[in-house]
N, C-alpha and C positions, 0 to 999 in steps of 0.2 A: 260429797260436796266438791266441782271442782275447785283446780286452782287457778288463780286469777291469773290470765296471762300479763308480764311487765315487759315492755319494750324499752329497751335502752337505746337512748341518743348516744350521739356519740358525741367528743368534746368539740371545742371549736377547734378550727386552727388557723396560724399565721402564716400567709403566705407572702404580704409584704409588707412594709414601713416607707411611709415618703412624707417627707425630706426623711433618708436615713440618718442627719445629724442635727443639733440643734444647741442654741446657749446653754451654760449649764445656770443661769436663771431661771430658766424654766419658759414657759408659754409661747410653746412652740406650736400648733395645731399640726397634728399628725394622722394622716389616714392609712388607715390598719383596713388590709385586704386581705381575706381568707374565706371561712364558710362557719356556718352554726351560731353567727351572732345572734343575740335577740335583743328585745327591748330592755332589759336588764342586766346585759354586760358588763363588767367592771375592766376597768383595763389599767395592768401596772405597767414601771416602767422600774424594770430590778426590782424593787420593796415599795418604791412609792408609788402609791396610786394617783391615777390622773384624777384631778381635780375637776373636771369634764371631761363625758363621754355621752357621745351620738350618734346612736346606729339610724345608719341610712338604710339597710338592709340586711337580712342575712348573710352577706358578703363581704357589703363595707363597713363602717366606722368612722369616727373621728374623736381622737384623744387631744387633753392640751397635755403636753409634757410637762410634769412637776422639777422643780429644781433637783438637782443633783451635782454629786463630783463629778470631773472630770473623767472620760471613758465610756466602754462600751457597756450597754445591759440589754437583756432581754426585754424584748415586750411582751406581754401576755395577759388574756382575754380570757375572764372565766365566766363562764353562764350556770344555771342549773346541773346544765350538764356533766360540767367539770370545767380544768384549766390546761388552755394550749399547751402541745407541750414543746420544749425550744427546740428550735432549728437556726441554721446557717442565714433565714430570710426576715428573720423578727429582731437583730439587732438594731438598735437605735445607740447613736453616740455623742457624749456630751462633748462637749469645746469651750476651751475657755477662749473669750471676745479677745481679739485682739486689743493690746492696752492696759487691761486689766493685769494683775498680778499672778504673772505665773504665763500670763499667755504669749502667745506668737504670732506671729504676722500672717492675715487672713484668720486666723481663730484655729488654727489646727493644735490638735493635742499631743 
């Protein structure tokens, strides 16, 4: 009896983030460009998962960013396939508002 032939996909990957930064309240709408999205992509931002995700394509995306600390995390996009794996082009960074406690003028961290 043969054996079944299994073809592997490969994972997705992140090739960029825009706006690279956002409130660290969260609900920021973020488009994630890469390859291998599908219709069931989940996309984190460090540990937290976006709270909505919208694939336009196998290419594009759009996440809202979940609240977070202050500072940088990974973005990352997992499918069937597997989970992006980080690079220099998938950071996203949180800022605290200017005003707020702890923050600086313009919002920078």
């Amino acid at each position: 009896m043969p054996v079944p032939v299994v073809t592997a996909t490969a994972p997705p990957t992140v090739a960029a983030v825009s706006p690279p930064a956002g409130p660290t309240g969260g609900g920021t709408s973020v488009t994630v460009t890469g390859t291998g999205f599908t219709p069931t992509a989940a996309v984190a931002f460090g540990t937290a998962a976006a709270p909505s995700v919208t694939v336009a394509s196998p290419t594009v995306l759009t996440a809202l960013a979940p609240p977070r600390a202050p500072g940088a995390v990974t973005v990352t996009v997992t499918t069937p396939s597997g989970t992006s794996a980080a690079n220099a082009a998938d950071q996203f960074t949180y800022t605290t508002p200017a005003g707020a406690p702890g923050g600086t003028p313009g919002g920078a961290a």
